[in-house]
Biopython code that builds the backbone (N, CA, C, O; Angstrom):
import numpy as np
from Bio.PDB.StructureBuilder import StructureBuilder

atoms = [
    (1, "UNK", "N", (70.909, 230.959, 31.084)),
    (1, "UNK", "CA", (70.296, 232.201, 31.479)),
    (1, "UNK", "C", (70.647, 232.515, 32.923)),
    (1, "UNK", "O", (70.450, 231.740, 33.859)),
    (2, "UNK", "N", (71.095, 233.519, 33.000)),
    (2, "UNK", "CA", (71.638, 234.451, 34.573)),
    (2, "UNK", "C", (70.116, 234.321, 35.371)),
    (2, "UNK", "O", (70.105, 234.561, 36.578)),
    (3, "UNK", "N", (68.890, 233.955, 34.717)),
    (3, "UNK", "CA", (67.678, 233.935, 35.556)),
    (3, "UNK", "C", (67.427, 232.935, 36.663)),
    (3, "UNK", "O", (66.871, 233.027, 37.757)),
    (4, "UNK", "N", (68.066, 231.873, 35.965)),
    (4, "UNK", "CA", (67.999, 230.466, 36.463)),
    (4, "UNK", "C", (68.836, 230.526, 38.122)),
    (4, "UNK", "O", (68.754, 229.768, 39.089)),
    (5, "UNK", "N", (69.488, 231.557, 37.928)),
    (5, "UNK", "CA", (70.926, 231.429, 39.644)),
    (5, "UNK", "C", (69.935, 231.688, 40.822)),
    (5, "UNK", "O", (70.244, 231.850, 42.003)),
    (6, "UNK", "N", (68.495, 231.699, 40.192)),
    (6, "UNK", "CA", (67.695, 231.594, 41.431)),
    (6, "UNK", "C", (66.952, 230.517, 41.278)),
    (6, "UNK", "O", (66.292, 230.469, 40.240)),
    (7, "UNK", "N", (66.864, 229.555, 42.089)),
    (7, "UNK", "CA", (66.120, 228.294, 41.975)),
    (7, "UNK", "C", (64.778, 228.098, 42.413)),
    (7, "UNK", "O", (64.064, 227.122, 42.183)),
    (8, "UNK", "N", (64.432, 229.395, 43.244)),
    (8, "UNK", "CA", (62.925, 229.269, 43.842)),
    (8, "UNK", "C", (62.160, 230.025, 42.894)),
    (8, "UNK", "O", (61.052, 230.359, 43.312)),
    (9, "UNK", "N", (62.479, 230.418, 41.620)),
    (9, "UNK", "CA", (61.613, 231.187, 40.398)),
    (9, "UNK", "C", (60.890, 230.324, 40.438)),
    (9, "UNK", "O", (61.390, 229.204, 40.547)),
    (10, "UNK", "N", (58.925, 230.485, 40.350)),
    (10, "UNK", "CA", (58.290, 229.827, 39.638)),
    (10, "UNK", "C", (57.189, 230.980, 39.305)),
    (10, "UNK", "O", (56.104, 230.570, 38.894)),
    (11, "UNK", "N", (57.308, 231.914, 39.397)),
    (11, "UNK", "CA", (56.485, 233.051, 38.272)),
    (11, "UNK", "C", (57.600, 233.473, 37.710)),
    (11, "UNK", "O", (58.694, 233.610, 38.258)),
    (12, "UNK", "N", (57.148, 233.797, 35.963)),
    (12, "UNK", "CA", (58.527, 234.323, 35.504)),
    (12, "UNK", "C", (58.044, 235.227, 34.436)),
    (12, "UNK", "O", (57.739, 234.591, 33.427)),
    (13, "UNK", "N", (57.912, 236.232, 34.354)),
    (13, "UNK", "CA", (57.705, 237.123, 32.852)),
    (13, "UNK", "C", (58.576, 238.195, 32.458)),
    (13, "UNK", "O", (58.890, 239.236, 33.034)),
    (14, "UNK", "N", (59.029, 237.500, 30.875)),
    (14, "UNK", "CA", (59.960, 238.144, 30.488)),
    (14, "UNK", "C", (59.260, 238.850, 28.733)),
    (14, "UNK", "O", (59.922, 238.914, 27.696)),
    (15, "UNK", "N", (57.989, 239.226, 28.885)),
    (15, "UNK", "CA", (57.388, 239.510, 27.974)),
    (15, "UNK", "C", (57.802, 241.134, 27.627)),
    (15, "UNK", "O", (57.833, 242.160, 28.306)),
    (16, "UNK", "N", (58.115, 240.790, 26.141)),
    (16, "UNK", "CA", (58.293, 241.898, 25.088)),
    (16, "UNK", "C", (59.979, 242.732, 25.699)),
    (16, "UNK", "O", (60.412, 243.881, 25.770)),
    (17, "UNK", "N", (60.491, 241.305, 26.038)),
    (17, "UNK", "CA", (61.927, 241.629, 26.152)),
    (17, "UNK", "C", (62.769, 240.972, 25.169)),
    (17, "UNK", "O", (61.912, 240.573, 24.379)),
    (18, "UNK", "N", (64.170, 240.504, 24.582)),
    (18, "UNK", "CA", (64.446, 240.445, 23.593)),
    (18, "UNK", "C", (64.503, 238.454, 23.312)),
    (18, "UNK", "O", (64.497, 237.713, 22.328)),
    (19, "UNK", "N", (64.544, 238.314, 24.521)),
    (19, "UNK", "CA", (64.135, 236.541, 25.217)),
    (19, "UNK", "C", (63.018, 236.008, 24.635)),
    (19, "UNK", "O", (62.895, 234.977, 23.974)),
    (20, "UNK", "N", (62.003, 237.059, 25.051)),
    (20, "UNK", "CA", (60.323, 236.350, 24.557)),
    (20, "UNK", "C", (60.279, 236.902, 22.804)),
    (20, "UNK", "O", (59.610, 236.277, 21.981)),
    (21, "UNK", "N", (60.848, 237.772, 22.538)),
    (21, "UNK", "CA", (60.490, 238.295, 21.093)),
    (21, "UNK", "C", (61.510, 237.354, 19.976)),
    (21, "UNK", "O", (61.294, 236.936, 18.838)),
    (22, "UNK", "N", (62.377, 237.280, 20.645)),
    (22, "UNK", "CA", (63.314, 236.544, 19.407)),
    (22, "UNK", "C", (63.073, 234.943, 19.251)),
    (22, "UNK", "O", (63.585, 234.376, 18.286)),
    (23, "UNK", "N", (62.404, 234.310, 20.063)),
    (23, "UNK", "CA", (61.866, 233.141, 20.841)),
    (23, "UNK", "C", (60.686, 232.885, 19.271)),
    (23, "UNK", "O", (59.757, 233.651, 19.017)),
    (24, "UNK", "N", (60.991, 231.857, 18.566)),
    (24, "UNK", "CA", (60.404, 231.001, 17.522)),
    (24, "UNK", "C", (58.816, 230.687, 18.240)),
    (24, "UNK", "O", (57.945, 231.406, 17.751)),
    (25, "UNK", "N", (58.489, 230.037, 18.967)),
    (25, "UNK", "CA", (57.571, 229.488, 19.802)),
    (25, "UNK", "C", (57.143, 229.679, 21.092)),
    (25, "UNK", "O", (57.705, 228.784, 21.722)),
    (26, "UNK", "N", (56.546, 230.257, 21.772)),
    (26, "UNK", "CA", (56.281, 230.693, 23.163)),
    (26, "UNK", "C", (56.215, 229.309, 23.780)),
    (26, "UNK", "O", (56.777, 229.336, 24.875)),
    (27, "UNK", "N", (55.720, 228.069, 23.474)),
    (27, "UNK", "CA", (55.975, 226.922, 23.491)),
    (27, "UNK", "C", (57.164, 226.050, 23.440)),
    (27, "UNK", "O", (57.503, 225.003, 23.991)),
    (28, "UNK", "N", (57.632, 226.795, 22.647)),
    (28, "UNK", "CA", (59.479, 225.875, 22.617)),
    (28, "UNK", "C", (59.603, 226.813, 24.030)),
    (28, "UNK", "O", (59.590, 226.385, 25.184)),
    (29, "UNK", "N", (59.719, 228.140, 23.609)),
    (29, "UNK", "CA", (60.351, 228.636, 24.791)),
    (29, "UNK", "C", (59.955, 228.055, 26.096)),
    (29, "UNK", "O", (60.894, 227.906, 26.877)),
    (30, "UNK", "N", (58.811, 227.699, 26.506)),
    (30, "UNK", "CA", (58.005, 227.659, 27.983)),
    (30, "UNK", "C", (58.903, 225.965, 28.144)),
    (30, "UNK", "O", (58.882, 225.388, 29.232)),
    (31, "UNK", "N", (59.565, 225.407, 27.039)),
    (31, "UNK", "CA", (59.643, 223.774, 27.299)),
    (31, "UNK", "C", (61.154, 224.241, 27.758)),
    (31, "UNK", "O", (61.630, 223.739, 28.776)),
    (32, "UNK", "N", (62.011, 225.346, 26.889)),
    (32, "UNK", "CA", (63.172, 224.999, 27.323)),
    (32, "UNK", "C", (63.088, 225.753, 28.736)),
    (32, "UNK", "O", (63.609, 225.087, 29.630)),
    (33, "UNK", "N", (62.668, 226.726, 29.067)),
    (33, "UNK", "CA", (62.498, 227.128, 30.831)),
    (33, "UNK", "C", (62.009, 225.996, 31.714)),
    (33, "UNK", "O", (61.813, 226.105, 32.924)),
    (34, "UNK", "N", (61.847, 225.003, 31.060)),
    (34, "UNK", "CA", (61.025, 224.014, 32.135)),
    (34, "UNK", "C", (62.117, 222.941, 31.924)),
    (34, "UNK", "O", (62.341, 222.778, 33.124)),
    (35, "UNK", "N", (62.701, 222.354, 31.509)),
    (35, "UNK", "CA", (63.770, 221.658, 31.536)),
    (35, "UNK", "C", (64.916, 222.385, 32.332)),
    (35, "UNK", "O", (65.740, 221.542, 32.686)),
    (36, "UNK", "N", (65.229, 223.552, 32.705)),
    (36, "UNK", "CA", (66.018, 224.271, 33.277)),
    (36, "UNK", "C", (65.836, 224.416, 34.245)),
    (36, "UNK", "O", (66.733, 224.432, 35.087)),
    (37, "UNK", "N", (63.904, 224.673, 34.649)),
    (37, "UNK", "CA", (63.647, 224.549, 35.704)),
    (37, "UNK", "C", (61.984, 224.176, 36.339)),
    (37, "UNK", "O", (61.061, 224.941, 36.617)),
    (38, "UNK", "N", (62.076, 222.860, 36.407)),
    (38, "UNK", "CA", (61.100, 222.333, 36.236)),
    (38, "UNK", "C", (59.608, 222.486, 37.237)),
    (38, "UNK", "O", (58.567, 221.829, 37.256)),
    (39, "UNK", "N", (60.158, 223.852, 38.133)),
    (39, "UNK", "CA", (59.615, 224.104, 39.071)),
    (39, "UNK", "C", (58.187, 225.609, 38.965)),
    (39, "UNK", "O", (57.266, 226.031, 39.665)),
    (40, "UNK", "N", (58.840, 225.928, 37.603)),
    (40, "UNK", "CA", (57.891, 227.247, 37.259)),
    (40, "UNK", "C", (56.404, 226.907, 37.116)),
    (40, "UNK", "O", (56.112, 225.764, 36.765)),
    (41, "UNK", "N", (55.703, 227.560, 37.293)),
    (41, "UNK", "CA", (54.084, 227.220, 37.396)),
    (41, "UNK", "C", (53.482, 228.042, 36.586)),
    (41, "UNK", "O", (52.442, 227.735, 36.004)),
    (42, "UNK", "N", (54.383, 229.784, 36.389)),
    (42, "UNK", "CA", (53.857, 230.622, 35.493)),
    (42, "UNK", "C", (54.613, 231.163, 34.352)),
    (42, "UNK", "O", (55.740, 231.526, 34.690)),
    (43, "UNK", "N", (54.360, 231.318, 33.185)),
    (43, "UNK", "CA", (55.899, 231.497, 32.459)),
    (43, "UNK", "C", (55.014, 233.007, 30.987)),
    (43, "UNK", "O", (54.103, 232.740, 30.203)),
    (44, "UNK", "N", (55.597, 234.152, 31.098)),
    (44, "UNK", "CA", (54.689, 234.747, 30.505)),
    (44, "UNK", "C", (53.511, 235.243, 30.698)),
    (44, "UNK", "O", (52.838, 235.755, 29.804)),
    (45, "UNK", "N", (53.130, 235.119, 32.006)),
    (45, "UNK", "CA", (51.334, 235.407, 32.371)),
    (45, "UNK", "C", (50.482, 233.768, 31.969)),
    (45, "UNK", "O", (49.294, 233.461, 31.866)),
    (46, "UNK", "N", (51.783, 232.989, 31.822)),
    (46, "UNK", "CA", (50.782, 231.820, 31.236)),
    (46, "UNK", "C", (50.958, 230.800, 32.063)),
    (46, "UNK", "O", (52.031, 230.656, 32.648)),
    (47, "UNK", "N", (50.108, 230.101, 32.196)),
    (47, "UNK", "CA", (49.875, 229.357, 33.649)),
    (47, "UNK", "C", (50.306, 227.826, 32.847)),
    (47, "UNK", "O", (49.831, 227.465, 31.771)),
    (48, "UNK", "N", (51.391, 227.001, 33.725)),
    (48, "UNK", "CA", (52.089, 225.772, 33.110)),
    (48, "UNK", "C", (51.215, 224.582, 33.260)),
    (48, "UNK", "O", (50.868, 224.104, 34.340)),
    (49, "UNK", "N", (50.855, 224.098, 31.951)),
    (49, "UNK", "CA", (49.854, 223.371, 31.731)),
    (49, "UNK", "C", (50.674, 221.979, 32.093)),
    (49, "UNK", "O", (51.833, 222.111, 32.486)),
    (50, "UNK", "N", (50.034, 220.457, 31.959)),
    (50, "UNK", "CA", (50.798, 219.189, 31.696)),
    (50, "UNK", "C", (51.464, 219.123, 30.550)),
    (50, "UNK", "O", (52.653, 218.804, 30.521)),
    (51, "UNK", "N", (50.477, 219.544, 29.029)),
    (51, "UNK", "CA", (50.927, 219.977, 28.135)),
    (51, "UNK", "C", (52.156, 220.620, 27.636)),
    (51, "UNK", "O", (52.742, 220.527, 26.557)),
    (52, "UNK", "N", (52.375, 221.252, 28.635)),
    (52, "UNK", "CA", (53.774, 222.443, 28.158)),
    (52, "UNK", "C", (54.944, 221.281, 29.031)),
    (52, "UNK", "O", (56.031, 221.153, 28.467)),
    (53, "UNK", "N", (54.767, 220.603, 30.131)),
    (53, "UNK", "CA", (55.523, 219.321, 30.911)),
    (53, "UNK", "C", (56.238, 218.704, 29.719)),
    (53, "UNK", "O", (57.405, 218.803, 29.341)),
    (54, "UNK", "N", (54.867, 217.833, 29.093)),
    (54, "UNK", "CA", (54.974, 216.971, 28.123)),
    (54, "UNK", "C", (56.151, 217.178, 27.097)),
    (54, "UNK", "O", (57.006, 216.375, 26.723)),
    (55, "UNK", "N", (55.909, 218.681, 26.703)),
    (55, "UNK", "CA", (56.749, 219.468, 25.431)),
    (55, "UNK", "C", (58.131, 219.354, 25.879)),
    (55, "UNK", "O", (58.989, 218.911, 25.114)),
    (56, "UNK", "N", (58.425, 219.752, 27.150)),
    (56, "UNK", "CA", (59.590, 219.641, 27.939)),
    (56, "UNK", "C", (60.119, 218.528, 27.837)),
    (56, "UNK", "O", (61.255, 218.510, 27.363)),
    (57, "UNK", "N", (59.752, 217.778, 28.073)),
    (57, "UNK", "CA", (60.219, 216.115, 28.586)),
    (57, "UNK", "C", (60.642, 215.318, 26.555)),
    (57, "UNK", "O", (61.575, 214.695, 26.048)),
    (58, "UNK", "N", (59.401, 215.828, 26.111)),
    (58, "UNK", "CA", (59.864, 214.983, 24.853)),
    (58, "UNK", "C", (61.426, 216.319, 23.870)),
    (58, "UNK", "O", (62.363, 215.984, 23.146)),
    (59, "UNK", "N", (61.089, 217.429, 24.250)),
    (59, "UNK", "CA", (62.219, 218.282, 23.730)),
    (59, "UNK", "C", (63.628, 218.298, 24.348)),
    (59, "UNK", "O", (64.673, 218.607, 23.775)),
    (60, "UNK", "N", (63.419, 217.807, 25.950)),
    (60, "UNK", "CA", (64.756, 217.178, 25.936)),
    (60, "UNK", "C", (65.280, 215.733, 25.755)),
    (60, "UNK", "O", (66.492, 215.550, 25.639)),
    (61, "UNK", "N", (64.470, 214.776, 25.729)),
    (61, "UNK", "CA", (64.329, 213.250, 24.911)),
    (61, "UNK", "C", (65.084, 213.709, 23.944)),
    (61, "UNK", "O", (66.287, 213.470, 24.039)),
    (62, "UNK", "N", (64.693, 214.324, 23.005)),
    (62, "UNK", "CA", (64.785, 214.790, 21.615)),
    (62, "UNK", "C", (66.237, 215.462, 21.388)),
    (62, "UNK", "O", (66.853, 215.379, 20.325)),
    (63, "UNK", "N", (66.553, 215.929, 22.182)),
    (63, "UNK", "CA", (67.984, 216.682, 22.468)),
    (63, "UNK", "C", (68.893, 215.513, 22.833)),
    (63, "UNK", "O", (69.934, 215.276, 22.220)),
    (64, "UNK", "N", (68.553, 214.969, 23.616)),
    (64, "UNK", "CA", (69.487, 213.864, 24.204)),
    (64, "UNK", "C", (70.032, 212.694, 22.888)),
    (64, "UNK", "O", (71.128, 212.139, 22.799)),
    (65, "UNK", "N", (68.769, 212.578, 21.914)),
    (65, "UNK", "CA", (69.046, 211.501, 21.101)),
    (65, "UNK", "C", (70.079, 211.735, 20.246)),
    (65, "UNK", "O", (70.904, 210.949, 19.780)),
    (66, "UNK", "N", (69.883, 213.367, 20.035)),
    (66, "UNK", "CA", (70.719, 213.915, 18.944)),
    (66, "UNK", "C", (72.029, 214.291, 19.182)),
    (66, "UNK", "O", (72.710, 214.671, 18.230)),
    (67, "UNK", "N", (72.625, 214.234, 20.621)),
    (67, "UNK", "CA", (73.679, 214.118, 21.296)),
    (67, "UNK", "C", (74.282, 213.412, 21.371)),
    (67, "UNK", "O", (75.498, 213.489, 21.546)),
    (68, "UNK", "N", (73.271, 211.968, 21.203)),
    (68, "UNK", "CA", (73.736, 210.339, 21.511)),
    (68, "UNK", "C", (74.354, 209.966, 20.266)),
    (68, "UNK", "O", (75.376, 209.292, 20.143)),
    (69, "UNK", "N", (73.355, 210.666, 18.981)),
    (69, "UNK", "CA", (73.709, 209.837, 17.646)),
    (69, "UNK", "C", (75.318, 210.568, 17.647)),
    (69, "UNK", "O", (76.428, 210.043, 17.731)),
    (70, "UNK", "N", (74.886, 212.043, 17.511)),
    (70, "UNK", "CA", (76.430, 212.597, 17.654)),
    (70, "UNK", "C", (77.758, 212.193, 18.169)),
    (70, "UNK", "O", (78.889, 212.315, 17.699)),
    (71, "UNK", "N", (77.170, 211.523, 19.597)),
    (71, "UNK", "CA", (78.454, 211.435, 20.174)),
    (71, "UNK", "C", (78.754, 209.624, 19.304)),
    (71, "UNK", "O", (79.873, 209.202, 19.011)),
    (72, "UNK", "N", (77.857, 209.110, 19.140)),
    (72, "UNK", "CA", (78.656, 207.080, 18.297)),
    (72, "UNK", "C", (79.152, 207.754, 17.279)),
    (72, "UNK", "O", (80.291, 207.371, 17.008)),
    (73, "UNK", "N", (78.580, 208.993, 16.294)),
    (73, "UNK", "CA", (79.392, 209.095, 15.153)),
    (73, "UNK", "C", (80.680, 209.504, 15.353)),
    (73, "UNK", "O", (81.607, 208.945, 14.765)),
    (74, "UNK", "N", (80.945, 210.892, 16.513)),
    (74, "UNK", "CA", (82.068, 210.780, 16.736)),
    (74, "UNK", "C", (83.057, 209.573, 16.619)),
    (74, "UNK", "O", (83.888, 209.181, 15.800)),
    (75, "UNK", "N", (82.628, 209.225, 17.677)),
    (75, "UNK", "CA", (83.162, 207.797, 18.378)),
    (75, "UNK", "C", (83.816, 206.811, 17.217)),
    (75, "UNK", "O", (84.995, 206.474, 17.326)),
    (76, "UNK", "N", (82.896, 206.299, 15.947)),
    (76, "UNK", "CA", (82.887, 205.492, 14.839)),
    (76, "UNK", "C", (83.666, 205.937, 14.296)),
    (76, "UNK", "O", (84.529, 205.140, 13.929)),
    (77, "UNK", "N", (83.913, 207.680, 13.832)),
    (77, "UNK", "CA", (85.311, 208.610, 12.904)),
    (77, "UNK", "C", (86.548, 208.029, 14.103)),
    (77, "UNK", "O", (87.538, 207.315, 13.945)),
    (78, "UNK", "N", (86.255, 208.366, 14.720)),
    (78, "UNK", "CA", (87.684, 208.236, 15.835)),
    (78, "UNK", "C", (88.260, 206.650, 15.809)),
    (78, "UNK", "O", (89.376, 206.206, 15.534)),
    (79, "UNK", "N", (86.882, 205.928, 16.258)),
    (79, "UNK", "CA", (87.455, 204.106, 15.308)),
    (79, "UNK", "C", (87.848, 204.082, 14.030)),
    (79, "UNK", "O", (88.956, 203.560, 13.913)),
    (80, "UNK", "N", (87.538, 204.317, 13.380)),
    (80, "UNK", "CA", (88.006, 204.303, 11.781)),
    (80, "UNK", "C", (89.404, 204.891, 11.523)),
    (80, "UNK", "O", (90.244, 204.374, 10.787)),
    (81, "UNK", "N", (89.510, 205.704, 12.016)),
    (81, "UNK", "CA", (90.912, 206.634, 12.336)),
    (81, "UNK", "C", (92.190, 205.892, 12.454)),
    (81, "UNK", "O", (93.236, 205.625, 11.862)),
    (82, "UNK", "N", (91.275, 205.640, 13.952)),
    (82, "UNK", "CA", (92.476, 204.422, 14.535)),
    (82, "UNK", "C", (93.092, 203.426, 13.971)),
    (82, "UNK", "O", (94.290, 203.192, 14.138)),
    (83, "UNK", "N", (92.021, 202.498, 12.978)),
    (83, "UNK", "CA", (92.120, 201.433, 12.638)),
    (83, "UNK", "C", (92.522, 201.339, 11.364)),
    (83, "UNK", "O", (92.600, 200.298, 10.711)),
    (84, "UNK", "N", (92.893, 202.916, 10.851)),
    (84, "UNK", "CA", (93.738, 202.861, 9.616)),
    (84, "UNK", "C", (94.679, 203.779, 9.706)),
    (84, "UNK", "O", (94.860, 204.412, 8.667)),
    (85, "UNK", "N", (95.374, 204.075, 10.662)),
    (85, "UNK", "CA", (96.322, 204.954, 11.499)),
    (85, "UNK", "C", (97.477, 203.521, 11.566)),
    (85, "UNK", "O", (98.588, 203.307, 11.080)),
    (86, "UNK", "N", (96.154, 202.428, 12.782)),
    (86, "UNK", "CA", (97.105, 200.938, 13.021)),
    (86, "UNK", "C", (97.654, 200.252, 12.143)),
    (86, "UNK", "O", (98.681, 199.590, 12.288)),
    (87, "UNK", "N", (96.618, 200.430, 10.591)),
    (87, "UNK", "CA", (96.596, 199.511, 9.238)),
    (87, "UNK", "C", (98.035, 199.892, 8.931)),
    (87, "UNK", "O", (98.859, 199.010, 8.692)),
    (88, "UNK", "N", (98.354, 201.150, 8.929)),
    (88, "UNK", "CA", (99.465, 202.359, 8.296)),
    (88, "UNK", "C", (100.618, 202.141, 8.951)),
    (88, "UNK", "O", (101.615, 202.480, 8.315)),
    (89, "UNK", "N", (100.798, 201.697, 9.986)),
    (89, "UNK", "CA", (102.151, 201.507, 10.516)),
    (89, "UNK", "C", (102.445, 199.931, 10.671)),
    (89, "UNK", "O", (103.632, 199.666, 10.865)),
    (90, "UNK", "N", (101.441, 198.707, 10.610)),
    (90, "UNK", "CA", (102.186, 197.924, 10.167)),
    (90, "UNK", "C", (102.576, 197.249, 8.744)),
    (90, "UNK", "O", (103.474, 196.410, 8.684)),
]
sb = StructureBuilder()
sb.init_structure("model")
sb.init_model(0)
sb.init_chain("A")
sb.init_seg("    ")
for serial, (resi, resn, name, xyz) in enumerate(atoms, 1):
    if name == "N":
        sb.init_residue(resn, " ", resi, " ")
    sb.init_atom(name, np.array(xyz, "f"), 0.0, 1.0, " ", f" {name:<3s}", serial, name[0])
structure = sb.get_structure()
């Protein structure tokens, strides 16, 4: 988000714009603005609870794992590859 190129945002309302309306969860949303920028205090007229922290912290946990599994499976196709690429030429 072009919002973020300012780093001292910590009131932010982007209500009944196409951000907050297309947005599944005002909650997902408030976690991924807070992982981006962990400095907001108000997000929506809504004042940043520990709660909404919490959501943050375990939704990017949660992101990270699924990056991690992603990236060994890569990794495991690309071994397997190799190791019958190597099988193949001798």
């Amino acid at each position: 988000m072009k919002l973020f190129i300012y780093p001292a945002l910590t009131d932010i309302n982007v209500l009944s714009c196409p951000v907050e309306r297309n947005a599944s969860s005002l909650n997902l949303l408030i976690a991924e603005v807070l992982i981006v920028n962990p400095k907001v205090t108000r997000f929506c007229k809504v004042e940043i609870q520990d709660s909404n922290k919490f959501e943050a912290v375990y939704l990017a946990k949660f992101r990270w794992e699924r990056s991690e599994e992603e990236r060994i499976r890569k990794e495991e196709e690309e071994r397997r590859k190799a190791e019958a690429e190597g099988g193949e030429e001798n």
